[in-house]
C-alpha positions as CSV (number, residue, x, y, z in Angstrom):
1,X,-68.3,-30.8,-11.0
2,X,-65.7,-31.9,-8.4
3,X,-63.2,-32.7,-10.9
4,X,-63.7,-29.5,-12.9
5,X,-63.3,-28.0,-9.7
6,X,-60.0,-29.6,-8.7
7,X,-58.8,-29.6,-12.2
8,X,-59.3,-25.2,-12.1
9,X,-57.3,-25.2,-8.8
10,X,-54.5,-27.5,-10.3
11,X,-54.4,-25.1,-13.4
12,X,-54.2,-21.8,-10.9
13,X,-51.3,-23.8,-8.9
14,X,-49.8,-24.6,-11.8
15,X,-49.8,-20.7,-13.0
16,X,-49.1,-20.0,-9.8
17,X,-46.3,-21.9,-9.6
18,X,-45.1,-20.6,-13.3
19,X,-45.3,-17.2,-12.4
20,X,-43.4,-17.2,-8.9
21,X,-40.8,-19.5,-10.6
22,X,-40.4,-16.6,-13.1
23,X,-40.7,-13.6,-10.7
24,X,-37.6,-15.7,-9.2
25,X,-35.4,-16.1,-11.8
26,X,-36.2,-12.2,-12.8
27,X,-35.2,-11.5,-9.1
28,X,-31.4,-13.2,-9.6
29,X,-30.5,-11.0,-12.4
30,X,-32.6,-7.8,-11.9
31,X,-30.5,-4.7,-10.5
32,X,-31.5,-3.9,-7.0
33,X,-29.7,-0.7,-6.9
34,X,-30.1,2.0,-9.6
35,X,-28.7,5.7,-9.2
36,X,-26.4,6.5,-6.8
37,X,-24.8,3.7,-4.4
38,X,-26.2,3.3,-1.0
39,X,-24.4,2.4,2.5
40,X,-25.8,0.1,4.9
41,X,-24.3,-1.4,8.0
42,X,-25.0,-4.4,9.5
43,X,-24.5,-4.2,13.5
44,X,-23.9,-6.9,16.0
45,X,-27.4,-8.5,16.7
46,X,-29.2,-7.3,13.4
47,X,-31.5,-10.4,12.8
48,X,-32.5,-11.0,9.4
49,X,-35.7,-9.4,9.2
50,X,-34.0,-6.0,11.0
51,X,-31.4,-5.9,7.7
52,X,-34.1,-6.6,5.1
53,X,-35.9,-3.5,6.5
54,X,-33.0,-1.5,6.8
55,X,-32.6,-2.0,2.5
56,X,-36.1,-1.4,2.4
57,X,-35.1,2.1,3.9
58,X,-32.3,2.6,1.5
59,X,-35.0,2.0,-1.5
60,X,-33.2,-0.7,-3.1
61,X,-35.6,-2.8,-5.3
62,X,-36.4,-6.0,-4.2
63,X,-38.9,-8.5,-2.9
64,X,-38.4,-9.1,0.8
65,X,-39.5,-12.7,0.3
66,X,-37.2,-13.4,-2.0
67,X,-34.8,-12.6,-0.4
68,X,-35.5,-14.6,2.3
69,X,-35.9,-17.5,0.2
70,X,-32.6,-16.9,-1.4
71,X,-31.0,-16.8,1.6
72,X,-33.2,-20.3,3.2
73,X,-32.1,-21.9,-0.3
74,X,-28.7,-21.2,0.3
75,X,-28.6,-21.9,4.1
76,X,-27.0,-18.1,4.5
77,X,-29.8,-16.7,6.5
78,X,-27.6,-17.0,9.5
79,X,-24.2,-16.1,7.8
80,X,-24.5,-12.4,7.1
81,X,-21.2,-10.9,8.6
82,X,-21.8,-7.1,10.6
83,X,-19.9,-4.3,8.8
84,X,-20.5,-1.4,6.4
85,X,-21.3,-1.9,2.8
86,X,-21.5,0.1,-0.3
87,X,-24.1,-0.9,-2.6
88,X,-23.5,0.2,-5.9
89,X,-25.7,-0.2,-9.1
90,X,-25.8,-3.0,-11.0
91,X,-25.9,-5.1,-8.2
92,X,-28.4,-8.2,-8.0
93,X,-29.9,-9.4,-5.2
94,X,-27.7,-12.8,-5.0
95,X,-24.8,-10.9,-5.2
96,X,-25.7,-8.1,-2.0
97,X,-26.5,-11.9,-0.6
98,X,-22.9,-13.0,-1.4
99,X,-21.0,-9.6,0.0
100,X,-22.6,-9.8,3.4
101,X,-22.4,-13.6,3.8
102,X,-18.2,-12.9,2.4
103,X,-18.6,-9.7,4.8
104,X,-16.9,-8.2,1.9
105,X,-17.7,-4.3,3.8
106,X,-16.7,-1.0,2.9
107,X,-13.1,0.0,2.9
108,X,-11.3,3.3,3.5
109,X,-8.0,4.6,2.9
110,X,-5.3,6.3,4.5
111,X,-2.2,7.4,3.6
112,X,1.2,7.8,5.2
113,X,4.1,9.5,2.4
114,X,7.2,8.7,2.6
115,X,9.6,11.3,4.6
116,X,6.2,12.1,7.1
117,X,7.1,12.7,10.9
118,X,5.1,10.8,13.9
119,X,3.7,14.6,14.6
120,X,2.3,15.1,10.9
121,X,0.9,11.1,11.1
122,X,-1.0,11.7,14.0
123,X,-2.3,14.9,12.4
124,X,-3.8,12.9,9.7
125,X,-5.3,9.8,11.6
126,X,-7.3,12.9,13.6
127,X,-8.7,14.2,10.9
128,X,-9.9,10.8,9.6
129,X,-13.4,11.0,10.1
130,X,-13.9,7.1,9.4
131,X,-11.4,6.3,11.9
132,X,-12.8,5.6,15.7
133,X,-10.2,7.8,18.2
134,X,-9.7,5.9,21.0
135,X,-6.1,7.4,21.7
136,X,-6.2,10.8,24.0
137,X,-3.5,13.0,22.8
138,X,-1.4,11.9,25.6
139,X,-1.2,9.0,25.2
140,X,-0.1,8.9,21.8
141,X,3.9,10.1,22.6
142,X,3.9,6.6,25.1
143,X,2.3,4.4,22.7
144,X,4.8,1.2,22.8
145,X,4.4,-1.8,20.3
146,X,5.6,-5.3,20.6
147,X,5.9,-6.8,16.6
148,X,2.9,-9.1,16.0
149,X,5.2,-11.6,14.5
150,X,9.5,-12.8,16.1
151,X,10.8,-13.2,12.3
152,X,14.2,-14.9,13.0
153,X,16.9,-12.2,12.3
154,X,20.8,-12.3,13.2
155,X,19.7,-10.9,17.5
156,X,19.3,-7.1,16.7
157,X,16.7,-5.1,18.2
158,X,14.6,-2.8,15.7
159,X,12.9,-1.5,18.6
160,X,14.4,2.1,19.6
161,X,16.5,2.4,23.3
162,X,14.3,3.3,26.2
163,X,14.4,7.3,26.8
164,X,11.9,10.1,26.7
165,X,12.2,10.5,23.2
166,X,9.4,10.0,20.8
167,X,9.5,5.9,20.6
168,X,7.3,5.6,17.5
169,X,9.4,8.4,15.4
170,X,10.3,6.1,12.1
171,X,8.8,3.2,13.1
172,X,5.5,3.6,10.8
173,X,6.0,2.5,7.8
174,X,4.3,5.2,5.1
175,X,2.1,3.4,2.9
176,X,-1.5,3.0,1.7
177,X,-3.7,1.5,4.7
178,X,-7.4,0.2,4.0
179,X,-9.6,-0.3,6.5
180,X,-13.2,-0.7,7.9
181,X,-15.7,1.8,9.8
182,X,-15.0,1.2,13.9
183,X,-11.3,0.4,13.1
184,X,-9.5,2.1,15.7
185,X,-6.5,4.6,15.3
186,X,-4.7,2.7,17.9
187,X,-5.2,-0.7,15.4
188,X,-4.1,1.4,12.3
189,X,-0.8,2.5,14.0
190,X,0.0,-1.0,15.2
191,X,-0.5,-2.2,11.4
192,X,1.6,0.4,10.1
193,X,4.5,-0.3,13.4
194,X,4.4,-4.2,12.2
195,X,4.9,-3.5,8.1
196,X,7.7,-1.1,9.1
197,X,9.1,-3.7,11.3
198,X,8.8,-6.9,8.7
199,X,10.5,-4.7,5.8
200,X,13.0,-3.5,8.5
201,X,14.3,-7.2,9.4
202,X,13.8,-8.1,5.6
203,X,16.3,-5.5,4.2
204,X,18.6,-6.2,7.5
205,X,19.1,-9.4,6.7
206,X,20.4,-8.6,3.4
207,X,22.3,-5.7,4.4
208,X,26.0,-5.3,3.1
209,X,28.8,-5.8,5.4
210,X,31.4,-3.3,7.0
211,X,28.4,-1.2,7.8
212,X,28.9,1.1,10.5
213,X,25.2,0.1,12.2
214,X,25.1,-1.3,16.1
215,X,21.7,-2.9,14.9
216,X,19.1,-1.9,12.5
217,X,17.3,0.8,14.5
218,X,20.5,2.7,14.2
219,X,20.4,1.8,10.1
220,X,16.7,3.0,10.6
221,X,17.7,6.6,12.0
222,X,20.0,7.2,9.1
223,X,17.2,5.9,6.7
224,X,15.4,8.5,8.0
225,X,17.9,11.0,6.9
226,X,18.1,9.9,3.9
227,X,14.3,10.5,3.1
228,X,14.9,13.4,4.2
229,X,17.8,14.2,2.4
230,X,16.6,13.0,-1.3
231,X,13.1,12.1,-3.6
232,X,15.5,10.7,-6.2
233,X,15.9,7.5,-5.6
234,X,18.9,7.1,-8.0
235,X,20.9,9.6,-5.3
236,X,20.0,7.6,-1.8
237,X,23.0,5.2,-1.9
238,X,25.0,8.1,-3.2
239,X,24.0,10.0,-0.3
240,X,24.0,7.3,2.1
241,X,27.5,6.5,1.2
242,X,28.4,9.9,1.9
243,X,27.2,9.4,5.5
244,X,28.3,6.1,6.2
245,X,31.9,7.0,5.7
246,X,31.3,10.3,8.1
247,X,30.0,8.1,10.6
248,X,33.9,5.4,9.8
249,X,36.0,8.6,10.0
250,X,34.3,10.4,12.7
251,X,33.2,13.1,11.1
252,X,29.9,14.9,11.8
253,X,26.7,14.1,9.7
254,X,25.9,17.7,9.4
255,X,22.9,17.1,7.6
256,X,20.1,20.3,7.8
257,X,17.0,18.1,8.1
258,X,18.3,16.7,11.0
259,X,18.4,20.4,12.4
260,X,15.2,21.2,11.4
261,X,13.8,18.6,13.4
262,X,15.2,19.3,16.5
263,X,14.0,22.9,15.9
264,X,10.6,21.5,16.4
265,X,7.8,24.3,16.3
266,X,10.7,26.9,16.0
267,X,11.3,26.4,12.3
268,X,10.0,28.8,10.4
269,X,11.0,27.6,7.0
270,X,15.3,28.7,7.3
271,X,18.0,27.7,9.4
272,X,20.1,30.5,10.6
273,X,23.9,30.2,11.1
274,X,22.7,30.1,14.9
275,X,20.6,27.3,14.3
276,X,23.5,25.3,13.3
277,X,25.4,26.5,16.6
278,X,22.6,26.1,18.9
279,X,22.8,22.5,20.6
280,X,19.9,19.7,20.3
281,X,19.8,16.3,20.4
282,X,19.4,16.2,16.5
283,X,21.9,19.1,15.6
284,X,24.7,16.6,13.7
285,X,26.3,20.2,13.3
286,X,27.3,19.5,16.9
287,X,27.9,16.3,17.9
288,X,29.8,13.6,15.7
289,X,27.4,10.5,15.4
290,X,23.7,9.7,14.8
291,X,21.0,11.1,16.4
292,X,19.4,9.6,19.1
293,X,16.0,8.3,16.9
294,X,14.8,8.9,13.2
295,X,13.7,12.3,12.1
296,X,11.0,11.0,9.6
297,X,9.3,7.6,8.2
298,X,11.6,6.2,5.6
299,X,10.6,4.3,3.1
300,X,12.0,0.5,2.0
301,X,14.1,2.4,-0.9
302,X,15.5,4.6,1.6
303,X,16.4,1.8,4.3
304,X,17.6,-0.4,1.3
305,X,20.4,2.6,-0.3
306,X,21.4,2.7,3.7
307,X,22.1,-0.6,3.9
308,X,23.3,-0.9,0.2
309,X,25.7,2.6,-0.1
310,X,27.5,3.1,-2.9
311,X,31.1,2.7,-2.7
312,X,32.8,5.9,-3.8
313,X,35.1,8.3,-1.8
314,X,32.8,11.2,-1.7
315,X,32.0,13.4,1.6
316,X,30.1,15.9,0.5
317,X,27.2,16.9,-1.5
318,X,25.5,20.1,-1.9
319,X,22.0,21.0,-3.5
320,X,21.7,21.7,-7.2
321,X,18.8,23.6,-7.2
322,X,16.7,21.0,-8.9
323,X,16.5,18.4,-6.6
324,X,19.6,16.6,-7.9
325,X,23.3,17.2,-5.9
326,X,26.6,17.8,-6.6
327,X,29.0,15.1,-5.0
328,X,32.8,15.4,-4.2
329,X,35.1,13.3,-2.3
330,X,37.7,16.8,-1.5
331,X,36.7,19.5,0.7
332,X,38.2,21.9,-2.1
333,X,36.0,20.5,-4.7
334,X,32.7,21.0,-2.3
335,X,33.7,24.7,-1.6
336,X,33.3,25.2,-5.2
337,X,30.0,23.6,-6.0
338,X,28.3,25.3,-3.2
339,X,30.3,28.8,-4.5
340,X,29.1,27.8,-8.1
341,X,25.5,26.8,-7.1
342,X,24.6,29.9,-4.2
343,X,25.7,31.8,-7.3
344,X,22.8,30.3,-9.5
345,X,20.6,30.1,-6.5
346,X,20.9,34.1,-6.2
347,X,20.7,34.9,-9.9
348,X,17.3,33.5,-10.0
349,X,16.1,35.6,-7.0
């Protein structure tokens, strides 16, 4: 009787054991998450127990003690990194496991376009909703940077001179930036201050010589112009060229964006004879020289056509209509494009 006894409860252990051992492997490749994806964030102090309850509340499918065995199994019970994650369906149980042990978390985007001002950057990291503000809005014209990393360069300063101005104006560089929930605007500014600094002091170091540039921050501001000037990359060393030999022969820039800019709020969308008159800091209609800072973010083909201009004699260009320009090297040959092309421009009002 004993033995038929013991022999019954060896059989149950023994389906026990079968089933659970099943169950398991049908655990390690079952979806957990079906439908739509679901977000859940680890916090600082979340003990293991606290984030199995907070998937409970998200519905995904799974068995708790599982879960925890996975994780005892694997000696990752301790390991799960804090952060946001997206859960999206398909995934298995091992592999949530695997993302919050890799603290592989959520990302969000931002992006900075080429030819963007400091003013219009700001505007955007504000309206980030995924983005923790930290920065009161005045603080953000004082904000100062010091590069994360000294690359070795030839002794210039990329950093701009010390003045009232706006300090940070060009010194982003406009890209793509990812980032995590509880990221700070302040942190996503210095990241975009640092890449604009590394590809600054890359492209300085190969610049070409006889370049009329005190150091790159000065090559920087008439980056910036260039942007401004341009979208066709094909035409930035043209256009850069035209402006590096203004700045050789002492000519002015007289370049419009660089008017608009130091219109500020003023602009309206046209620049009246006036305008071009009027004194600022930024009207190259007035002064001979570079203005005191950049106008805009330029991008790395912008800073490379100002440091690689082409080599022609041209000192003028004028606007197509298109988005292309007209280049000539004699006064008397500009006066004619911007004849000939005002003439177009009016025939298709």
């Amino acid at each position: 009787m004993i033995f038929r006894v013991i022999g019954a409860l060896i059989l149950v252990l023994i389906l026990l054991s079968t089933w659970a051992w099943r169950d398991y492997q049908v655990m390690l490749t079952t979806p957990t998450v079906t439908g739509n994806p679901v977000t859940i964030e680890i916090i600082k102090g979340d003990s293991f127990n606290q984030i199995t309850e907070k998937l409970i509340q998200q519905k995904v499918n799974f068995k708790p003690f599982w879960f925890k065995a996975l994780a005892v199994q694997q000696k990752n019970a301790h390991k799960l990194k804090t952060g946001e994650y997206e859960l999206t369906p398909g995934l298995t149980l091992p592999e949530i496991l695997a993302m919050f042990v890799q603290g592989k978390t959520k990302k969000y985007s931002i992006t900075f376009p080429e030819g963007w001002s400091f003013k219009e950057i700001i505007k955007e990291i504000n309206s980030n909703e995924h983005l923790e503000h930290t920065l009161q809005p005045a603080d953000v014209n004082h904000l100062k940077f010091q590069p994360s990393t000294q690359p070795e360069h030839d002794g210039t300063d990329n950093s701009p001179p010390q003045s009232s101005l706006p300090t940070l104006e060009g010194m982003l560089f406009p890209d793509t930036y990812y980032f995590e929930k509880h990221d700070t605007d302040a942190t996503l500014i210095k990241r975009a201050y640092d890449k604009m600094q590394s590809v600054l002091t890359q492209e300085w170091a190969n610049k070409a010589e006889n370049l009329p540039f005190k150091n790159s921050y000065e090559a920087l501001v008439l980056a910036s112009i260039v942007e401004k000037e341009t979208a066709q990359v094909t035409e930035r060393p043209l256009i850069a060229g035209v402006f590096i030999r203004r700045l050789q022969l002492g000519i002015m820039l007289q370049t419009d964006p660089t008017v608009i800019y130091g219109m500020g709020d003023s602009y309206q969308g046209n620049i009246s004879s006036n305008d071009l008159k009027t004194p600022t800091p930024y009207n190259t209609y007035t002064f001979i020289g570079l203005p005191p800072s950049p106008i805009a973010m330029p991008g790395r083909d912008a800073i490379y056509a100002t440091l690689h201009p082409d080599n022609s004699n041209n000192l003028y260009f004028v606007a197509r209509g298109d988005g292309s320009h007209q280049f000539s090297a004699m006064l008397k040959d500009h006066n004619k494009a911007v004849v000939n092309f005002q003439r177009k421009k009016n025939a298709k009002r």
